[in-house]
C-alpha positions in Angstrom: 27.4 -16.6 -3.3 25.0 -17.0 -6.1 23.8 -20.7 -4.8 23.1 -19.0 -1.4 21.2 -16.4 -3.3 19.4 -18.5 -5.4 18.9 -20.6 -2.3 17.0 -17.3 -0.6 15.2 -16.2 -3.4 13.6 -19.9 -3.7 12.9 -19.7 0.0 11.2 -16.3 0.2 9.3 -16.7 -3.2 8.1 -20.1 -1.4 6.9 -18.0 1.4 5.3 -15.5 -1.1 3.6 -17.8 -2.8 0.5 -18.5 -1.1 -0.5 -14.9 -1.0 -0.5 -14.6 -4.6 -2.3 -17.6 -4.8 -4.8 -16.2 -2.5 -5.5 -13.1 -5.1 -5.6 -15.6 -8.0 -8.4 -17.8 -6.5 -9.9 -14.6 -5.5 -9.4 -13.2 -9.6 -11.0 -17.0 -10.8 -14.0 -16.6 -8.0 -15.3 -13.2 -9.8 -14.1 -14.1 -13.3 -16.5 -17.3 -12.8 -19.9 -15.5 -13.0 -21.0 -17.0 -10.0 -19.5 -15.1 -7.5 -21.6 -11.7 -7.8 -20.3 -8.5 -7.7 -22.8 -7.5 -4.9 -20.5 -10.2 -3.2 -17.4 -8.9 -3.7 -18.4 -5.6 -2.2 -19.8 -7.1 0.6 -16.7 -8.7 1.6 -14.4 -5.6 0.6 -16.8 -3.4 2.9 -15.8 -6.6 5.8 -12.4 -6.8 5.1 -12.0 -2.8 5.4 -14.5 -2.1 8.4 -13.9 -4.9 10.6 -11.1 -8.0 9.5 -8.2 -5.3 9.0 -9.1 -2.7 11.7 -9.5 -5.3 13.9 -5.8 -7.1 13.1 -4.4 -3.6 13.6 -5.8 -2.4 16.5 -4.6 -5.2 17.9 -1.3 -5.0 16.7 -0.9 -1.0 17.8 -2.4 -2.3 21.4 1.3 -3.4 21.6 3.3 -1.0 19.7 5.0 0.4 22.9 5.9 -2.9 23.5 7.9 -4.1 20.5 11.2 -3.5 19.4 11.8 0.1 18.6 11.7 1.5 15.2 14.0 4.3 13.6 11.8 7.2 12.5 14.0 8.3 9.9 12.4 5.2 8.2 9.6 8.1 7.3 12.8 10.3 5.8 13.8 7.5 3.7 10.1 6.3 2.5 8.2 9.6 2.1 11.7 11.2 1.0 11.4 8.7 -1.8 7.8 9.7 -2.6 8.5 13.2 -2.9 11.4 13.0 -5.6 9.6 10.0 -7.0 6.1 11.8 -7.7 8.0 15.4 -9.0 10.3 12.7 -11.7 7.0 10.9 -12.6 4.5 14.3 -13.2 7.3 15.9 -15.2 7.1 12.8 -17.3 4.0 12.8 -17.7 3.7 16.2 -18.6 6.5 16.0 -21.3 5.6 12.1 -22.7 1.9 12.2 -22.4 1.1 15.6 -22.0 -1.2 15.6 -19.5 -2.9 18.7 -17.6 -2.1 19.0 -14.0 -4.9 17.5 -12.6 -4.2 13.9 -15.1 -0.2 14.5 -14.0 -1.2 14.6 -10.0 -2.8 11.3 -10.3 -0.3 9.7 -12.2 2.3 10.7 -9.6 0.2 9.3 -7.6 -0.2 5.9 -9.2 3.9 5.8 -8.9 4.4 5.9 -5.0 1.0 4.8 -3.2 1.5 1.4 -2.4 -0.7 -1.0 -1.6 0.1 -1.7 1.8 -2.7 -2.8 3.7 -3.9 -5.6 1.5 -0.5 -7.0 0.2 2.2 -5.2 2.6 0.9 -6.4 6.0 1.1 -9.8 4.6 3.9 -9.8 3.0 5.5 -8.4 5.5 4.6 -10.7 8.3 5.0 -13.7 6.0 8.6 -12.6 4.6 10.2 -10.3 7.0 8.6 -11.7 10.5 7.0 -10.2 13.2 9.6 -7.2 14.3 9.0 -5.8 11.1 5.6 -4.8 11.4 6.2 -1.7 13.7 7.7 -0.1 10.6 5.4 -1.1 8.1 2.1 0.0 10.2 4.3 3.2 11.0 5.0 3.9 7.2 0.8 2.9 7.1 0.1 5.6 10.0 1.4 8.6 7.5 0.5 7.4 4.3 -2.7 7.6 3.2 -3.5 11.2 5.2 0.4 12.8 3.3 -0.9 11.2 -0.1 -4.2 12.1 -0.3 -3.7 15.9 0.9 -0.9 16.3 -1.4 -2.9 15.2 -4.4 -5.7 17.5 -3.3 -3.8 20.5 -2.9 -2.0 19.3 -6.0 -5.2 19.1 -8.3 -6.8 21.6 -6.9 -4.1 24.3 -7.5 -3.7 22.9 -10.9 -7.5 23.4 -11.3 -8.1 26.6 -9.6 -5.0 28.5 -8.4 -6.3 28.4 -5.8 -6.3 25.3 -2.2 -9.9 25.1 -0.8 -8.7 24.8 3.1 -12.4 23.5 3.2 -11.6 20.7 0.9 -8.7 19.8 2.7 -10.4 20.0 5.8 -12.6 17.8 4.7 -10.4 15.6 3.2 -8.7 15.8 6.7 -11.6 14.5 8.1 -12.5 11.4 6.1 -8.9 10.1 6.2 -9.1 10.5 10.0 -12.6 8.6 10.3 -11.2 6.0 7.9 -11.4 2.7 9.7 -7.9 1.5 9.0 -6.3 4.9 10.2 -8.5 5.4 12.7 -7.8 1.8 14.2 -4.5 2.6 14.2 -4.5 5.6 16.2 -7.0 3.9 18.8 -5.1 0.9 18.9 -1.4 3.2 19.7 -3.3 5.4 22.2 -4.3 2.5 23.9 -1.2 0.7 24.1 0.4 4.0 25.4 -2.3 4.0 28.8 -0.4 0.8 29.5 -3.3 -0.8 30.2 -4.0 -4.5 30.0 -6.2 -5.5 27.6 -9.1 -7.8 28.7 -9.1 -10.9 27.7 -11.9 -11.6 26.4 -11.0 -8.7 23.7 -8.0 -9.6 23.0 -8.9 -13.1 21.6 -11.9 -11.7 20.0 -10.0 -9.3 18.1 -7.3 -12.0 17.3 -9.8 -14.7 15.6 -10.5 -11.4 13.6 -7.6 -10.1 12.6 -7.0 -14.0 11.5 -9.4 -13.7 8.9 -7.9 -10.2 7.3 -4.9 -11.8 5.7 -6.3 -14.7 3.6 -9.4 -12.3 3.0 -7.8 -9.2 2.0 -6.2 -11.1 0.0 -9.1 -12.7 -1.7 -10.7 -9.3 -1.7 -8.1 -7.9 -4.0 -8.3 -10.6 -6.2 -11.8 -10.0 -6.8 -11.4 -6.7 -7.5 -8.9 -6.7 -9.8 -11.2 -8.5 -12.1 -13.2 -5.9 -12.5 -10.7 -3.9 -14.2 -9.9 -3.7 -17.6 -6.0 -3.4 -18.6 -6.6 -2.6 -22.6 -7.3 1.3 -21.6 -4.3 3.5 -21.7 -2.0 1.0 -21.9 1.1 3.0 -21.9 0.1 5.3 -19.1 -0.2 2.4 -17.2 3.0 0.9 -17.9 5.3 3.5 -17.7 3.2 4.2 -13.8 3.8 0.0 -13.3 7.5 0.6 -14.3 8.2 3.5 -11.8 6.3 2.0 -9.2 7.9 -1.0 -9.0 11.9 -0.1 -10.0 12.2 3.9 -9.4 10.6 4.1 -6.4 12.0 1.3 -4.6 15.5 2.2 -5.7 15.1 5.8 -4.3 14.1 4.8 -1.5 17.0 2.3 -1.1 19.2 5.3 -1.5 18.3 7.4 0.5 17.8 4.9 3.2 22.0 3.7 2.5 22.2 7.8 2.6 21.1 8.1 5.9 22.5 4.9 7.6 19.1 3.6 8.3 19.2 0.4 10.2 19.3 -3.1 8.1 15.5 -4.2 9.5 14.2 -0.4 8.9 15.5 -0.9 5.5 14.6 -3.9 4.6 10.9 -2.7 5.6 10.9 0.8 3.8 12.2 -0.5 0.3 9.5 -3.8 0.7 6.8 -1.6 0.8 8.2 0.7 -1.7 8.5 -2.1 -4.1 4.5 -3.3 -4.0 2.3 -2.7 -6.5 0.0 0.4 -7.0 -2.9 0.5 -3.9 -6.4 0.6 -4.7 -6.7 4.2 -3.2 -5.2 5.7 -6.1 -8.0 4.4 -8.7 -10.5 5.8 -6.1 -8.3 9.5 -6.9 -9.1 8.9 -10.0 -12.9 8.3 -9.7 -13.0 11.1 -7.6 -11.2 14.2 -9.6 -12.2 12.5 -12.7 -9.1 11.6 -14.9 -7.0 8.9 -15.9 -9.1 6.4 -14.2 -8.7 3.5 -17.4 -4.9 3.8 -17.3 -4.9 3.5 -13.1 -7.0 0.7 -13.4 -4.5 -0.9 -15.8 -2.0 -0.2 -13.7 -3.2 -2.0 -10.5 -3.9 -5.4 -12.9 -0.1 -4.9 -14.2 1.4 -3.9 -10.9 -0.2 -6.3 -8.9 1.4 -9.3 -11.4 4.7 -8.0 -12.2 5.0 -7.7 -8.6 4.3 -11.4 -7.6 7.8 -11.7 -9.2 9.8 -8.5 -8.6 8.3 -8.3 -4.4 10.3 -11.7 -3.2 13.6 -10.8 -5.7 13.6 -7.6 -3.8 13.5 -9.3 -0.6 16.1 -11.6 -1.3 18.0 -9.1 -2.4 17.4 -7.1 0.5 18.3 -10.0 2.5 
């Protein structure tokens, strides 16, 4: 049992491999001095607008045509987020005794994944093809559930009071995002039934071929930008409970609920990912915490080039 185990661990972590590669050439490319930061954004703004839209329009197109998913995989993920972010703002209330605003965004930092820029990859890579209904379904929710519950959150702390103004507005710009908003084109689409030219179709597949090994390259880049000396243990103890609470809640409640072993293995993989960039751009926006976030994508992001395939493997 343990040779077959190794045996999968091996193959997955072989399979995983490139990707982190990928963020590690793009980390050496901006720590080079060479490779402009003007650069770096000009390709982020790419891979966000058009490379990633593009790969998921295209893949909701189909959605009503691949293997259906369980939705109780959203019970078992955003379950896990809930208990996950009340645990983590009660610790950091009590450990670091942080305000309510500083204690929303570290919740924060403990259950928003990074899912478009590592997930999607991963997921396709390890998990295959039928696995991507669940992961783009988990990607539908999560950005517009996170990001109103940390407004509400920090606005009550700050005022006693939820501006339905702010989270209408907040509303909004999640909804005109370009990765949510392709999603929901590309599944009302695919709904019509109709077929989709031709023409478009390969167009938006030589795209989407390029948001992979971009993304990827992208978040290298990025993460050398960050510092990880600032708030070091904020930033560990949101590292450790992103990568072992989380995921483990999440297992649980999926195993509660009899969720189905592909739903599963999905739900738990992108629990287990390292903190997404989206939460550093919280912390720019309320102003708090943004050193130790920072830290924590640098950490998160290479503790979980380990821990991500022994999950799977485990999973498997």
């Amino acid at each position: 049992m343990f040779v077959d185990f190794a045996r999968s661990l091996a193959g997955i972590a072989t399979l995983t491999a490139p990707l982190f590669i990928l963020v590690a050439i793009g980390y050496g490319l901006s720590r080079s001095g060479r490779w402009p930061k003007v650069v770096s954004d000009a390709l982020t703004r790419f891979v966000f607008a058009v490379a990633v839209p593009a790969l998921l329009f295209r893949q909701m197109a189909d959605f009503s045509r691949l293997p259906a998913v369980d939705a109780r995989l959203l019970l078992a993920y955003f379950g896990g987020c809930g208990i996950t972010y009340l645990l983590a703002r009660v610790l950091a209330g009590r450990a670091f005794r942080m305000d309510g605003a500083s204690q929303s965004v570290f919740g924060m930092g403990t259950v928003f994944s990074n899912i478009v820029l590592l997930g999607l990859p991963i997921a396709k890579v390890a998990l295959g093809e039928a696995s991507l209904p669940a992961v783009t379904l988990i990607l539908v929710f999560n950005s517009f559930t996170l990001w109103t519950t940390v407004t509400i959150s920090i606005e009550w702390a700050r005022n006693r009071d939820v501006s339905l103004r702010g989270i209408g507005r907040t509303a909004r710009d999640v909804l005109t995002n370009p990765i949510v908003a392709s999603i929901l084109l590309g599944t009302g689409f695919g709904f019509t039934g109709l077929p989709m030219p031709g023409m478009m179709s390969d167009t938006l597949s030589l795209i989407g071929q390029a948001a992979v090994p971009m993304s990827l390259l992208v978040l290298g880049m990025g993460l050398a930008e960050y510092g990880i000396r600032e708030g070091w243990r904020e930033s560990i103890a949101i590292a450790a409970l992103k990568l072992a609470l989380f995921p483990s809640i999440v297992l649980a409640i999926a195993w509660a609920i009899g969720l189905p072993p592909r739903e599963t293995q999905a739900v738990v993989m992108v629990a287990a990912l390292p903190v997404g960039a989206n939460v550093y751009l919280m912390a720019r926006q309320f102003g708090t915490l943004e050193g130790p976030v920072a830290a924590s994508l640098v950490l998160s992001t290479l503790v979980a080039a380990f821990t991500a395939p022994l999950v799977i493997a485990l999973l498997a």
